[in-house]
C-alpha positions in Angstrom: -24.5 -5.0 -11.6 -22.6 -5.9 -8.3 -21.5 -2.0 -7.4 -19.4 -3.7 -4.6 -17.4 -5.9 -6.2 -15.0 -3.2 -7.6 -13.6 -2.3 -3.9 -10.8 -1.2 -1.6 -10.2 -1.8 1.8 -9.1 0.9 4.5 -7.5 -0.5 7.4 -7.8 2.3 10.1 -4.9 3.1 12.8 -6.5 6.0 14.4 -5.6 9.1 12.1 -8.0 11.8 12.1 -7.9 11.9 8.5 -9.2 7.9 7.7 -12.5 9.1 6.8 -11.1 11.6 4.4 -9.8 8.9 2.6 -12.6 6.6 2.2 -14.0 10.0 0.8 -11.1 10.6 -1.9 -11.8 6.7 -3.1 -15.5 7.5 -3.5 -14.9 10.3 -5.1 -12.5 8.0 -8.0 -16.2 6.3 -8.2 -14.5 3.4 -6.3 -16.2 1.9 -3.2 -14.4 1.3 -0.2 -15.1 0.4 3.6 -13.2 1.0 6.9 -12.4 -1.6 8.7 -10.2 -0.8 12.1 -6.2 -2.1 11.8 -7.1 -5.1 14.0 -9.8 -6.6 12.4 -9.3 -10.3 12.1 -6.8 -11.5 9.2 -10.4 -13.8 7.6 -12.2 -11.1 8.1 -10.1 -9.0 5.9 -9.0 -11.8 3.4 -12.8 -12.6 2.9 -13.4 -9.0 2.0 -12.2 -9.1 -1.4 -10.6 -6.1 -1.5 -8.8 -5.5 -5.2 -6.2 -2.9 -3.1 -5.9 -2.3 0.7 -4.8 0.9 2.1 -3.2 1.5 5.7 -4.1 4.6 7.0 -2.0 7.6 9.5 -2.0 6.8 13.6 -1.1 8.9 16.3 1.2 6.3 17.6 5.3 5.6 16.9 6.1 2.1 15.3 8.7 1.5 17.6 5.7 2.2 20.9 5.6 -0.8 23.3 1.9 -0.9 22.2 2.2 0.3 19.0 -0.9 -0.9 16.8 0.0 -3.0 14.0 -2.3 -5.5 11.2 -1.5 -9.3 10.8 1.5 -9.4 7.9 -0.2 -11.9 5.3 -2.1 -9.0 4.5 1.2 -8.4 2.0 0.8 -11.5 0.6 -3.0 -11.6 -0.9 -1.7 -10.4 -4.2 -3.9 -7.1 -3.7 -2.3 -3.6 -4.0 -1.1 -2.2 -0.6 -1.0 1.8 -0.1 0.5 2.8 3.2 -0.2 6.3 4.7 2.0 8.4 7.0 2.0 5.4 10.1 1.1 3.2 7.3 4.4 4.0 5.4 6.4 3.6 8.8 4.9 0.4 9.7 5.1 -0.7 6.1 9.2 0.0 6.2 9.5 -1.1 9.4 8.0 -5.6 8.3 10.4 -5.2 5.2 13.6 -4.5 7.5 13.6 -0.6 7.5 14.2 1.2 10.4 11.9 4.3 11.9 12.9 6.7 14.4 12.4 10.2 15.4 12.9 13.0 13.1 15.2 15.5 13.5 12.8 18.0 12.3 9.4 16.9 13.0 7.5 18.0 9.7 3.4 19.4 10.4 2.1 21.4 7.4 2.9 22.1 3.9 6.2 20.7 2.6 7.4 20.5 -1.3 7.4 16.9 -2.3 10.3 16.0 -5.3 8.8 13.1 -7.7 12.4 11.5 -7.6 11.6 8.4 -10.3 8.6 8.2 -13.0 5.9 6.1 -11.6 2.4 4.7 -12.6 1.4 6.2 -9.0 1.7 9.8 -10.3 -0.1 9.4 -13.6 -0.8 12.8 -14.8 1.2 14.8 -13.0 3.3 17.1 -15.3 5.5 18.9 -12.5 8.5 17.9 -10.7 8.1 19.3 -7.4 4.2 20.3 -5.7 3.2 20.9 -2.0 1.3 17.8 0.3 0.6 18.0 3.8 2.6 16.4 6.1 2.1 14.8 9.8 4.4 13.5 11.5 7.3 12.9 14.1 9.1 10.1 12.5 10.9 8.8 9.5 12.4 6.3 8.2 16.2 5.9 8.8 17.2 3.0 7.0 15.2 2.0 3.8 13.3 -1.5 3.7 14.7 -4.5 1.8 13.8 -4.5 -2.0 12.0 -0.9 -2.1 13.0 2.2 -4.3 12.4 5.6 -3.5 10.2 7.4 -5.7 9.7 10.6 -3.9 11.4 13.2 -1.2 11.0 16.0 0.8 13.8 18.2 2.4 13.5 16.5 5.7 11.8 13.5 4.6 14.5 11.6 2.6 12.0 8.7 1.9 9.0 10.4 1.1 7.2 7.7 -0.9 8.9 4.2 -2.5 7.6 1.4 -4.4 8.6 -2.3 -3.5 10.5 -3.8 -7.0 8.6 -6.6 -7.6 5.2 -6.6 -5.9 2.5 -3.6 -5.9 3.3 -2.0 -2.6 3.3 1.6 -2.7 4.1 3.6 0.9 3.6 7.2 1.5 4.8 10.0 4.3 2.2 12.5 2.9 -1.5 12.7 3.3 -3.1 12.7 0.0 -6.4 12.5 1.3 -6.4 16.4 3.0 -7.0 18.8 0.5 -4.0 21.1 1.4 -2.4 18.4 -0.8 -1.9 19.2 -4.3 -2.8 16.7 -7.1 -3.8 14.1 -3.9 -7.2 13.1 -5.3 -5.0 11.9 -8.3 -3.1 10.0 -6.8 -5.3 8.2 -4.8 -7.5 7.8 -7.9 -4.0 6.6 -9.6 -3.5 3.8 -6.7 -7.1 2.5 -6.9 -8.0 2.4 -10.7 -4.5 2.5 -12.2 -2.7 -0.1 -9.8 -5.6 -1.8 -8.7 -7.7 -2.3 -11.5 -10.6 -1.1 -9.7 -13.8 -0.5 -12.4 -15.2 3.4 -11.2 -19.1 2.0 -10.8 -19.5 3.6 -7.8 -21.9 6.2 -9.0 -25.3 7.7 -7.6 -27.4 6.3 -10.8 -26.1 2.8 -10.1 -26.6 2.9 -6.4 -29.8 3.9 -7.2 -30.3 0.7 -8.9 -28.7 -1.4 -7.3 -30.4 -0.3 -3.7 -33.9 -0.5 -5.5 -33.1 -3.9 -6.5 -31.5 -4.9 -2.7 -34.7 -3.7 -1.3 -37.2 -5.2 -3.0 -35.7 -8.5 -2.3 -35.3 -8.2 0.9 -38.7 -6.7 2.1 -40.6 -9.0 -0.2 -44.0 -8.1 -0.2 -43.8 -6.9 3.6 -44.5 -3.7 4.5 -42.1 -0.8 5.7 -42.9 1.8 8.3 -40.6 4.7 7.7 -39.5 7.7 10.7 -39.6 10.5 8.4 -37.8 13.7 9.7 -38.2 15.8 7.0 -34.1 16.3 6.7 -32.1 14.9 4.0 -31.3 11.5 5.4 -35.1 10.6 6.2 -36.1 12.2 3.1 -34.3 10.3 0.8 -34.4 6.7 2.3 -38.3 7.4 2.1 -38.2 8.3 -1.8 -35.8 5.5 -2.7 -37.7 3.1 -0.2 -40.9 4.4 -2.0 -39.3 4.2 -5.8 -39.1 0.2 -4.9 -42.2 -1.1 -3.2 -44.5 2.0 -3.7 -47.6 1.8 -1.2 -46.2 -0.5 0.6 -43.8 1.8 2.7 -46.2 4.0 5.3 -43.9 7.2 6.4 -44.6 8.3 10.3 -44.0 12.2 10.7 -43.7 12.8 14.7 -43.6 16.0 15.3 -42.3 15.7 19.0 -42.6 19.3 19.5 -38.2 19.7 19.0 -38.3 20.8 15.1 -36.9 23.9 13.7 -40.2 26.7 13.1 -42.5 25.5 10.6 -40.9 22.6 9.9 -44.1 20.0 10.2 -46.2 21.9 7.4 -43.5 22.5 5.1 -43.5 17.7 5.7 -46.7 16.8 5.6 -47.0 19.3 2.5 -43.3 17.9 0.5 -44.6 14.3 1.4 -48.3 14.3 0.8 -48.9 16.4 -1.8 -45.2 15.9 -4.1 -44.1 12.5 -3.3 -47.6 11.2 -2.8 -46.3 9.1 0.2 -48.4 7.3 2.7 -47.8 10.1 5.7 -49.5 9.7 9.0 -48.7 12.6 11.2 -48.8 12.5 14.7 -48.8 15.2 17.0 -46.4 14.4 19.9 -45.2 17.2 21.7 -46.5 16.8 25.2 -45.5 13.4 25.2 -41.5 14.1 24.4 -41.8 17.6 26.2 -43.0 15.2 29.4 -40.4 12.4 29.1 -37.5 15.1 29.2 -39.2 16.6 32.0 -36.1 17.1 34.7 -33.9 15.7 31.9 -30.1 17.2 31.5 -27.5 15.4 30.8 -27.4 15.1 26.7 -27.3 10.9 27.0 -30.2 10.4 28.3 -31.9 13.1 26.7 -31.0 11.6 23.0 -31.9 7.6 24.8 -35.2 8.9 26.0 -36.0 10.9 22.8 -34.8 7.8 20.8 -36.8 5.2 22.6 -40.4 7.8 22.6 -39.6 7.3 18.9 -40.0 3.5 18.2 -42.8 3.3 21.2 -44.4 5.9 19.0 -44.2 3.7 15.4 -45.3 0.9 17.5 -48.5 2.5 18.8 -48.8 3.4 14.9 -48.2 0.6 13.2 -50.9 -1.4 15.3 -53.1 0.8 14.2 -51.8 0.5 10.6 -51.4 -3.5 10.5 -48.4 -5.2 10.7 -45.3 -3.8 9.5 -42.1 -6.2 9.8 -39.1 -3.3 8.7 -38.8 0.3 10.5 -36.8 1.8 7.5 -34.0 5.3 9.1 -31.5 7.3 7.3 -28.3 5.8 9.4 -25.2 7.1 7.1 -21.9 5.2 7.7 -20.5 8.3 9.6 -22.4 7.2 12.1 -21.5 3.4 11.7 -17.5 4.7 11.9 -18.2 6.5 15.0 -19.1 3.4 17.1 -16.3 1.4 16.0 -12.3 2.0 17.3 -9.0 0.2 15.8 -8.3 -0.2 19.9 -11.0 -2.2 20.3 -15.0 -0.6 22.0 -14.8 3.2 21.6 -15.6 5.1 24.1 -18.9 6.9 23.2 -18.0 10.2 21.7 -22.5 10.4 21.5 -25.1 8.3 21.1 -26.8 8.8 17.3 -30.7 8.3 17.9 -30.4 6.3 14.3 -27.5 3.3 16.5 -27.9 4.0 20.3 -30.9 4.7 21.2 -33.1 1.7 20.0 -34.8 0.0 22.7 -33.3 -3.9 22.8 -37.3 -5.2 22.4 -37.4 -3.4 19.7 -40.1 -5.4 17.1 -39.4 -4.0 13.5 -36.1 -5.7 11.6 -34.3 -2.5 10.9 -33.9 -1.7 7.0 -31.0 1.4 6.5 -30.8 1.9 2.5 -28.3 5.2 3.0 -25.7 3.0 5.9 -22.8 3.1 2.7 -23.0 6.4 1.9 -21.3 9.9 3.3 -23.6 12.7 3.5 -22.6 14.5 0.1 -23.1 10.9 -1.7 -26.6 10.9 -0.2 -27.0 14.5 -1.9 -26.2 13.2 -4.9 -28.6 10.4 -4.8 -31.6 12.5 -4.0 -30.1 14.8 -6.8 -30.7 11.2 -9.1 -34.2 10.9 -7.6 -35.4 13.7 -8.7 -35.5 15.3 -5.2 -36.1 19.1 -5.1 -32.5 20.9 -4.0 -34.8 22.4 -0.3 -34.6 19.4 0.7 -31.4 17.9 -0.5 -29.8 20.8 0.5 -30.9 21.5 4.0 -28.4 21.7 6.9 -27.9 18.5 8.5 -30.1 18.0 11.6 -30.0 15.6 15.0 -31.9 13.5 15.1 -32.9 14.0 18.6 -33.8 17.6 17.1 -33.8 20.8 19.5 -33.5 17.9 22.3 -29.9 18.3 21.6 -29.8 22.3 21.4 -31.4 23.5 24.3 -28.6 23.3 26.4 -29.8 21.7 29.8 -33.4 21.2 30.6 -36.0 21.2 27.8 -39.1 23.1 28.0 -41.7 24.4 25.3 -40.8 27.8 26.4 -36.8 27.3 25.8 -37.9 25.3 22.6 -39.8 28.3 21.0 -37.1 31.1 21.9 -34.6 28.7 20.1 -37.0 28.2 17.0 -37.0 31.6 16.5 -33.4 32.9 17.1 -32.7 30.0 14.2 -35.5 30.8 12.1 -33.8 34.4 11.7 -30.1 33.1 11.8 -31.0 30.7 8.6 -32.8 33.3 6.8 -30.1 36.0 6.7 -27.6 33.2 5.6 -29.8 32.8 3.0 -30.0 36.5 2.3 -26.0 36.5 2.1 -26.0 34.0 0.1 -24.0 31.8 2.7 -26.4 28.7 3.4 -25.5 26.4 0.4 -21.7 27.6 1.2 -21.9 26.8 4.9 -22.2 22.3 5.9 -24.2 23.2 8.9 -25.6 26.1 10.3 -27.8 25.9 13.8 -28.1 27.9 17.4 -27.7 26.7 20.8 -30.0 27.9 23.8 -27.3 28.2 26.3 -28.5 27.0 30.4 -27.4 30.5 31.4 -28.8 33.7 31.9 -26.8 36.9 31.2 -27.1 40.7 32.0 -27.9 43.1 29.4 -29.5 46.8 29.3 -32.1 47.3 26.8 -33.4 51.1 27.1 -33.0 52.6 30.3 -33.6 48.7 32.0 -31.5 46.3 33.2 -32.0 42.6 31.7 -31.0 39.5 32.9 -32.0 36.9 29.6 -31.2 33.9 27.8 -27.6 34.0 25.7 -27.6 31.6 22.6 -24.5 30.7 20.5 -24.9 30.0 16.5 -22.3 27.9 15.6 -21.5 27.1 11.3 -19.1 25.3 10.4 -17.5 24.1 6.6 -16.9 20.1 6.3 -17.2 17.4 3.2 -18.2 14.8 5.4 -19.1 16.4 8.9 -16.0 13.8 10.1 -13.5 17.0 10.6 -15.2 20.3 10.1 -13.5 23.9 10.6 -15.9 27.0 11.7 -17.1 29.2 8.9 -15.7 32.4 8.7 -19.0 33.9 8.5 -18.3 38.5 7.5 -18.4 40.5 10.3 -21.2 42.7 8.7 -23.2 39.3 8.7 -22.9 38.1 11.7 -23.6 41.7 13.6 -27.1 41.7 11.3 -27.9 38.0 12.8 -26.9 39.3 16.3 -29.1 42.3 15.6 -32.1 41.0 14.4 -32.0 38.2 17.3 -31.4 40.2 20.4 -34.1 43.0 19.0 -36.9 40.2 17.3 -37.0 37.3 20.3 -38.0 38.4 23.2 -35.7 36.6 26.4 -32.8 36.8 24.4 -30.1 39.8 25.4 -26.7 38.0 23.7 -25.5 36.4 20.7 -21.9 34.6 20.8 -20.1 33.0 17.8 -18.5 29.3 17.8 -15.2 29.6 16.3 -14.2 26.0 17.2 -12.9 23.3 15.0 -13.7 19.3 14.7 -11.6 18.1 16.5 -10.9 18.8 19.4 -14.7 19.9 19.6 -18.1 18.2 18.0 -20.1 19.7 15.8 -23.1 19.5 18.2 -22.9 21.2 21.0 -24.5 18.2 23.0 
């Protein structure tokens, strides 16, 4: 079974929300890809998309450098779905006319289903609330469209072309402050598109089983095993296809959370029964980020340790031609920009920080999936939930949360402060609830009183945050009675620590990581 050739194309024109999208698709059991607005006109033709969807921008239409995607597009007989800027641009090639609203419209708004329409399938009300973004609207309707929907101050909410299958929207039906928005997205791409819903853990499964074994032959594959979910199940599904042949490398470099290398080599060795060489690296990392602070070079230095590292090993082993990592495609979308080379919002050990003379061909079974679709493929390998379930984690570890310069010392007063921080989520049964959980050493030192003396000690933040995707993420609004035991048990139980301070910041404008 060809799981990809049942697929819909997003054309990206900078919205916050594009990644959401290709979520809600996913989540119709439909597979989908991003590519940005101006990708070139073969590239997108030779894609095969059976529906193309144009997602929100920042930018006005009517902008002297207003993005905008090659017009054939219209013409390849596939669905089209416009989105908020895609809806404007949309109107504006078929003779509409947008300008500036006289209400600008951020929020909820009630949406009117004005005309019965295949794209709302299902839905049994007139009237439900979806999220609106925007500053324009169109003015003057496009030539042979029909409006289908309204708001109050969005007269043209959502229309439908007469004749050809071109469905625009003002609305985000990707968010999920949008009611009934996963059906109609699910309405666009299997109702108007046709699309078959094999998108499914059990047939990626299969499918990726089959990929691999025909590309690595009867090669062998060294594997960087973390111990997190993304290492964790690339290994078992790598394993599941060419068995012995796929020799995991556990380096502890001396940045893992407390305990983390026994609770590996035990998982690895003694449930999987993997290949597992561990190798004991800590002075060696500990020595290259020597003097090290800024957070680039930190993750580039860690990154290239790393592959020197599964050289060394692999010489030892024999040859090895693939170097197998769990690279997800968040972190293929993050290096990519509709305006052209993005600026580098950070530098993923898994995509920046391979050395160019690199040796191994890289083999990435988990670069198509979003972290809760590589949950739910452990969940088909049989993988226990501690480690499908565990909070994601850098890759270039505590590298990237000790703020500043890296010591063992620093290291071990983090390890500690987050050892207790993750157990009393645990307790409060907050952990599974919570998409990432973690605590920052912070390169400052703070006065305190503890008994009748005067401190001056390390102050750490612990940041958790609630996200589907980790794309856009809002901070986790942990009880107060919670967060003063955490606060408690750290400033009483780790010794250098006098203060505990809460992240309450959202993605975006801030990054999950603090580094």
């Amino acid at each position: 079974m060809d799981i990809h050739s049942q697929k819909v194309l997003i054309l990206d024109f900078g919205s916050q929300y594009t990644q959401l999208i290709a979520r809600r698709v996913r989540e119709a059991n439909v597979y989908c890809e991003i590519f940005p607005c101006n990708a070139d006109f073969e590239k997108i033709r030779n894609f095969g998309a059976k529906g193309i969807i144009l997602s929100g921008g920042p930018a006005s239409v009517y902008d002297e450098d207003a993005p905008t995607v090659s017009r054939e597009i219209y013409d390849l007989g596939a669905p089209v779905l416009g989105i908020c800027y895609g809806h404007q641009l949309t109107g504006e090639y078929f003779g509409g006319k947008v300008a500036a609203a006289d209400h600008r419209e951020y929020g909820r708004a009630e949406l009117f289903i004005g005309k019965k329409d295949p794209f709302f399938e299902g839905i049994d009300t007139e009237s439900f609330t979806v999220w609106m973004s925007h500053g324009d609207r169109l003015e003057k309707m496009p030539e042979g469209f029909d409006v289908i929907a309204y708001t109050k101050n969005a007269p043209v909410a959502a229309m439908k072309h007469h004749t050809r299958p071109i469905y625009t929207i003002q609305f985000h039906p990707e968010v999920a402050h949008t009611d009934n928005g996963a059906a109609i997205l699910k309405n666009f791409v299997v109702g108007i598109c046709g699309c078959q819903q094999i998108w499914t853990p059990a047939n990626f499964v299969e499918a990726e089983i089959e990929r691999i074994r025909e590309l690595v032959g009867d090669k062998r594959v060294l594997c960087g095993l973390s111990g997190g979910v993304d290492s964790s199940v690339a290994a078992v599904l790598i394993h599941r296809a060419i068995g012995d042949r796929l020799t995991c490398v556990f380096v502890d470099n001396g940045l893992l959370r407390k305990d983390e290398g026994k609770q590996v080599e035990e998982a690895f060795r003694n449930h999987f029964h993997m290949n597992l060489i561990a190798v004991n690296a800590e002075d060696r990392f500990l020595e290259a980020l020597k003097g090290v602070s800024d957070p680039e070079k930190k993750r580039k230095a860690i990154g290239n340790l790393f592959v020197r590292i599964f050289e060394e090993e692999s010489k030892k082993l024999g040859d090895f031609d693939f170097l197998a990592q769990g690279t997800l495609y968040p972190d293929v979308i993050e290096s990519v920009s509709f305006r052209g080379p993005s600026v580098t919002i950070k530098t993923h050990h898994n995509v920046g920080g391979l050395p160019e003379d690199m040796k191994f061909k890289l083999l990435e079974p988990l670069r198509e999936l979003f972290k809760d679709e590589v949950r739910a493929v452990g969940a088909a390998l049989g993988i226990p939930d501690n480690f499908i379930w565990r909070h994601p984690f850098p890759g270039p570890g505590l590298g990237v949360r000790v703020l500043g310069e890296v010591t063992k010392e620093r290291c071990d007063v983090l390890r500690e402060a987050d050892a207790i921080y993750m157990e009393e989520l645990h307790k409060a049964g907050l952990y599974r609830r919570i998409w990432q959980a973690f605590t920052v050493l912070l390169p400052v030192n703070t006065v305190g009183v503890m008994g009748d003396n005067r401190t001056y000690e390390n102050a750490v933040a612990i940041r958790a945050v609630e996200s589907t995707d980790g794309m856009t993420a809002d901070w986790a609004h942990i009880p107060y009675e919670v967060l003063g035991r955490i606060s408690n048990r750290i400033i009483n139980e780790v010794r250098g620590i006098n203060r505990v301070a809460y992240d309450i910041s959202s993605k975006p404008p801030a990054t999950i990581e603090w580094e």
